[in-house]
C-alpha positions, 0 to 999 in steps of 0.5 A: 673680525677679519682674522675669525671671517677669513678662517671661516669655511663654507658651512661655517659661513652658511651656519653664521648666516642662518644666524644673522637671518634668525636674529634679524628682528620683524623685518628679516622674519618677515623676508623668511616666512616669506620664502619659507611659504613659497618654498612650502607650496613647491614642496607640498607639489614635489610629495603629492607627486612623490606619492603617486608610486604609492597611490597606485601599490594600495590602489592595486592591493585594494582592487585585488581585494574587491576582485571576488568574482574574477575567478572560480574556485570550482566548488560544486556544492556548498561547504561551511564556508562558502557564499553566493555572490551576484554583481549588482553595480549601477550608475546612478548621476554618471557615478559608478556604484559597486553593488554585491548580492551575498547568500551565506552558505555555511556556519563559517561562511568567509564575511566579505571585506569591510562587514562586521556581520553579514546582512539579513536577507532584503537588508544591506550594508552601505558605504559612508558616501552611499548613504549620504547619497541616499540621503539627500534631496533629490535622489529619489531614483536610487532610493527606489533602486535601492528600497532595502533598509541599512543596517550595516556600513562597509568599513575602509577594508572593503573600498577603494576609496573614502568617496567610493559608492558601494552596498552589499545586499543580502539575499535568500533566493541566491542561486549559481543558475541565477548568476551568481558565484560559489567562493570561499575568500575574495580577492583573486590575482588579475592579470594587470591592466597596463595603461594605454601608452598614450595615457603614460604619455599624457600622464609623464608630459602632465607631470614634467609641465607642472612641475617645471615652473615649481623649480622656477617657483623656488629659485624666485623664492629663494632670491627674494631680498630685503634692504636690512639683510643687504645692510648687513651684508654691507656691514660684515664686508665693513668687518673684513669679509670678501666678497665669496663670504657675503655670498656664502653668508646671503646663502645661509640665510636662504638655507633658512628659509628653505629648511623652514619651508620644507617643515610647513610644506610637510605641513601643507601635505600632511593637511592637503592630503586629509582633504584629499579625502573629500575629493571624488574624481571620475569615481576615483578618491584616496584614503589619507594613509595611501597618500604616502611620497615614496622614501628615497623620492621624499629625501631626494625632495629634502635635500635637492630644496636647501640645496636649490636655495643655496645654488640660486642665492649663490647664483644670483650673488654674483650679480651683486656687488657688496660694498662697505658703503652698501649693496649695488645689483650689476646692471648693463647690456651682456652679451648673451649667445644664442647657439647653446639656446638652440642646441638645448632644444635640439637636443630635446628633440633628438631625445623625444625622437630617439624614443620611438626607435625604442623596441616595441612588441613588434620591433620599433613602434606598434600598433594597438589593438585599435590599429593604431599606430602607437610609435613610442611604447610603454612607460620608459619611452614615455618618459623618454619623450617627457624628458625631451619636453623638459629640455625644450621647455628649458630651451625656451625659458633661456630663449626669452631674455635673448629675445626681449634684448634683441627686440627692445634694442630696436624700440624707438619713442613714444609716451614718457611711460612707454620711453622709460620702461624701453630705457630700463629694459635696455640697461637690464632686461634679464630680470623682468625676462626672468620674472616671466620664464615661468609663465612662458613655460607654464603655458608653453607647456600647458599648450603642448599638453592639451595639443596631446590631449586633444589628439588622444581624447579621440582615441577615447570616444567610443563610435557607435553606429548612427542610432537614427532609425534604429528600433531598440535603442536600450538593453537590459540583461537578466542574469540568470534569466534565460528561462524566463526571457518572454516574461521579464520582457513583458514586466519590463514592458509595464515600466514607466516610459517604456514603449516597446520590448523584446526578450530572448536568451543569446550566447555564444558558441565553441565550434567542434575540436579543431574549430572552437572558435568557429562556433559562432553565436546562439540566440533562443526565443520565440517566432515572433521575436525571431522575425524582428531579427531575420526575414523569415517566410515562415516558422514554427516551433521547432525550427532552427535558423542561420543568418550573416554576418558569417566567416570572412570569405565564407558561404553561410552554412560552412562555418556552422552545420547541423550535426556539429558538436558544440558548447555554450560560453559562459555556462556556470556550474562546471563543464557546459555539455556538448550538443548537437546542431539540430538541422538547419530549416533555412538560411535567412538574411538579418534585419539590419538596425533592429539589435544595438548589441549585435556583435560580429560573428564568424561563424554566423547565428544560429537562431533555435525556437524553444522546441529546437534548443537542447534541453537544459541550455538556457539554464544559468545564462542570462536574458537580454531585454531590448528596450525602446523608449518614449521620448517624452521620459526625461532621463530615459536610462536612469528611469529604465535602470531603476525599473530593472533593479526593482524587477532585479538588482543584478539587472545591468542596463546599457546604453550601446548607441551612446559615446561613452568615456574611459573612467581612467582617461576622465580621471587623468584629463580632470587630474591635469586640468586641476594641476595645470590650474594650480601650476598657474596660480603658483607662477602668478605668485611667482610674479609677484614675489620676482615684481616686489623683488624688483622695486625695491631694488628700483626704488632709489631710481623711482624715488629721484624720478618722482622727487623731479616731477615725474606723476605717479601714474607714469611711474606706474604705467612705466612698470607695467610696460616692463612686465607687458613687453616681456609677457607678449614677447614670451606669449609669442614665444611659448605659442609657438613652442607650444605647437611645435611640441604638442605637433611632435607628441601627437607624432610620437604618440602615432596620432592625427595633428588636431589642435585645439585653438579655442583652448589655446587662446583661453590658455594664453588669455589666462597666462596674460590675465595672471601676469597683469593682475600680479603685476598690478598688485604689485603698484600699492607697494610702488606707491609706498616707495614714492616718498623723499625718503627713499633717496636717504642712503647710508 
């Protein structure tokens, strides 16, 4: 044996120990699907992110699709193949629901995508999730919102996703006046939408935060041991093998395991991802064929995981002293430097800094179009400050057995448990340091993240104006309406839990050549709705008003005067027609707080009886309801949004004194807090696997212990002291990183520092809660090591 060993190579030695694994009966196959499941988990985490690429290509090809009323292809008249297209989205429980109204025009009319036929007038076609929404209990709302019989469904080709809520409703009355668009195809190219910089950040710092302990996660997996593997290893070394070979040999083994669990981690993506479907986050959800890892980060996963084990196992050998008589783990006090330590989270600094010299629009850092101050700019500097994070969370990991050392050298008496646990910590305090790396950077990195979050949630929460006092509080606009404001008003009016309305038709204006964009805005409506807007001494039909806010710096009248030359924005049906100003008959001041949707306007609004408006401009435009509300309505918006559709289903109900939140943001924020919660139930059994581990190589020392009098419950509260010092020195420690690196993100990413310290105690509550619970389903097993024949030795 020692002649054919010693001629072995190293993939020899690994394919002989893959072997020996293979054939080690019930308690080796036990040890391997061990490693293969941990394995599994991290490599079903590794492909669900390799997939993002992915996710993000067929979400873009699915949107360029559902873009059919981006653009216009300028047809003045029917053709064979066009359609009347109309928007009809609502909301309905907080969930987005794409709505389209279609009219067929021509014999070849282009079929929208996911129809198999167009639906008949006052009928329409449903997505899968639509009509199950419709189904149930207690949605009594949207089925009056949408009282129109189904006869058709709306396949995948036609949504974003399998939870996506979407109809189409076919319609006779459908006309280009009414709002509605003349197309020949769908899908029209948009211009991309690039992410916020401070979403690419909190996305990038999300990723390297759960993903960090995956690799801790696999290193545990791949060590963990077994006495008949280390037997037989006692026994090739009897045989003639040194001691590099054993290693080699304990490797192959571990390549098994690996290899096995890259196979049922294939597996677990493969069902998670068919799950998938059934998840629906912040209106976001993914078809099963577009989770897809991209090729090259798929195979960079396939061979960095064997190569992981090996590294680690071989790693892990050189503490390991394998003898013919048996297998003996080096222990005893090294000496462990910390200046490489520091320079490793120097380093990470340096690196996050150096990103926010990277050039922006502007030069170095920028300001967006909130006016903030955005320094780090675009996704490589994000990934930049992502791949410093990193450093500093590695740095930290490291830090911890060079603290519990330091500390534990100092410890002095106390209960028997408590004396034997500091003397164990002192022969070795690595391993037990080690067992808890992962959950020190797991909620190191959890804190620094929700640092970032925080500050960036208040980029997100739109401001609105204090809405106390304010007369209308609800908008509701008519597309295609602008000739019949007064009476969709005065149908509106009769809805349930409506107290108050006014109708009026706004736009706004392109000023004369040279000046466009001093045109300013336009409202149109009677004297009575004109004076809740304007304090008028007088009006009649006929007359025409200006009123502030106007240019900056500016007198009113010197932006918009009569005999001007205009045009209406947003006129449908080709080129809007000049007309003239007519004479102004006074300029009135505004009443503030009466319109919630009033805007900014350079160039100050023009208020027009119906008399003084050029004939033929409140054709095409929409109408805009304001509605007040009675406060005894218990869900005012979805009450007043199902009575607009009855009227309409192009009617769009709005909200503007209420905060709302960006759909992308609350699906990243919900993406996170999911991952950050499975990244933690993933180190939790990383604990478990790295406590077993240390048992079993304690289980001589325990049994000698136990058979000289030592109680059970000593012996185990002793164990929980080895896991208890090193997590409150780590929870210490990670706090500390936690804050440091969140206050460095804000900084980069030119944000206020705002912590939140309720969740950054419930995160360190929770980290703690899974050490203890790991480390106490760890004592059943400890309580089956106590017996006399743990001391037999071969």
């Amino acid at each position: 044996m020692s002649t054919t060993t010693g001629r072995l190579r190293a993939p020899a030695q690994l394919a002989l120990g893959a072997r020996l694994a293979l054939g080690s009966g019930r308690e080796g196959w036990g040890r391997l699907l061990m490693t293969a499941a941990g394995v599994a988990i991290g490599v079903a985490l590794l492909l669900f992110t390799a997939s993002f690429p992915g996710i993000v290509d067929h979400r873009n090809a699915r949107l360029y699709v559902q873009n059919d009323t981006f653009g216009d292809d300028g047809i003045a008249a029917p053709t064979d193949r066009s359609v009347l297209l109309a928007v009809a989205d609502t909301t309905f429980d907080g969930e987005p629901v794409r709505g389209r109204v279609v009219r067929r025009e021509g014999a070849r009319a282009a079929l929208p995508p996911g129809l198999a036929a167009f639906p008949e007038p006052g009928r329409m076609a449903v997505s899968p999730a639509l009509a199950r929404l419709l189904a149930e209990p207690g949605n009594e709302l949207l089925r009056e919102r949408l009282p129109y019989p189904v006869t058709g469904t709306v396949g995948p080709d036609g949504l974003l996703g399998p939870g996506q809520y979407s109809f189409v409703l076919g319609s006779d009355a459908l006309t280009v006046d009414g709002g509605a668009l003349r197309v020949e195809r769908y899908g029209y190219s948009a211009p991309a939408k690039a992410m916020d910089s401070r979403l690419v950040l909190l996305n990038a710092v999300g990723l390297i935060v759960m993903l960090a302990p995956v690799g801790v996660f696999l290193a545990a997996a791949a060590r963990f041991g077994g006495e008949r593997r280390d037997r037989r290893l006692a026994a090739l070394r009897l045989a003639g093998a040194d001691r590099r070979m054993t290693a080699w040999f304990a490797a192959g083994e571990s390549l098994v395991g690996s290899a096995l669990g890259l196979v049922l981690g294939l597996a677990l993506f493969l069902i998670g991802r068919q799950l998938l479907e059934q998840v629906t986050v912040a209106g976001f959800s993914f078809f099963a064929g577009d989770v897809s890892p991209h090729p090259a980060i798929a195979l960079a996963v396939a061979l960095a995981v064997p190569a992981l084990a090996v590294l680690v196992t071989l790693v892990a050998m050189r503490r390991v002293t394998v003898d013919p008589l048996g297998v003996v783990r080096r222990s005893g006090r090294e000496r462990r430097r910390i200046w490489w330590r520091l320079a490793l989270a120097a380093l990470g600094l340096l690196v996050a800094l150096g990103a926010m010299a990277l050039p922006g629009p502007g030069g170095p850092g920028f300001a967006d179009a909130e006016g903030l101050l955005n320094p780090v700019h675009g996704t490589f500097g994000s990934l930049l400050v992502s791949v410093g994070v990193l450093l500093v969370l590695l740095a930290v990991c490291t830090l911890l057995p060079w603290l519990v050392e330091a500390l534990i050298h100092r410890a002095g008496g106390g209960p028997l448990s408590w004396q034997l646990a500091v003397r164990r910590l002192q022969l070795s305090a690595g391993p037990a340091a080690t067992a808890v790396s992962g959950v020190v950077v797991t909620v190191a990195g959890a804190i620094a993240l929700q640092t970032l979050f925080f500050g960036v949630s208040g980029a997100y929460s739109v401001r609105q104006p204090d809405a106390a006092g304010a007369r209308y509080r609800y908008s509701v606009e008519f597309p295609g309406g602008g000739t019949r404001s007064l009476e969709l008003a005065d149908r509106l009016a009769r809805s349930t839990g409506v107290a108050r309305t006014t109708g009026f038709t706004d736009f706004l204006l392109s000023g004369p050549p040279g000046r466009e964009w001093d045109g300013g805005e336009v409202r149109i409506a009677d004297c009575t709705v004109l004076a809740e807007f304007a304090v008028l001494t007088s009006c009649q039909d006929g007359d025409a008003f200006l009123t502030g806010p106007t240019g900056i710096g500016r007198a009113p009248g010197e932006v918009l005067r009569a005999g001007d030359r205009v045009r209406a924005l947003g006129h449908r049906g080709g080129e809007a027609p000049e007309w003239t100003v007519p004479p102004i008959t006074a300029t009135v001041p505004s009443r503030p707080g009466v319109d919630p949707t009033a805007l900014y306007s350079p160039g100050g609004t023009l208020l027009l009886t119906p008399r003084a408006a050029p004939e033929g401009v409140l054709r095409g435009h929409p109408a805009t309801v304001l509605v007040s509300m009675d406060e005894a309505v218990a869900d005012p918006v979805a009450r007043l949004t199902t009575d607009a559709m009855v009227i309409s289903p192009q009617a769009r109900t709005r909200t503007p004194l209420t905060a709302e939140r960006d759909h992308t943001y609350l699906a990243v924020t919900r993406v996170l807090t999911a991952g950050a919660g499975l990244t933690l139930l993933l180190v939790a059994v990383s604990l478990l696997v790295g406590q077993l581990e240390r048992l079993r190589e304690q289980r001589r020392i325990l049994g000698v212990l136990y058979a000289f009098g030592t109680r059970r419950r000593v012996l185990a509260a002793s164990v929980l002291w080895q896991t208890a010092v090193p997590m409150a020195l780590g929870l210490a420690l990670a706090a500390l990183a936690g804050l440091g690196t969140g206050a460095l993100l804000q900084f980069t990413a030119g944000l206020e520092f705002l912590m939140d310290w309720g969740s950054m105690l419930a995160l360190t509550a929770c980290a703690a809660g899974a050490v203890l619970l790991a480390t106490a389903a760890g004592l059943p097993p400890l309580l089956k090591l106590l017996r006399p024949d743990a001391l037999r030795h071969e």
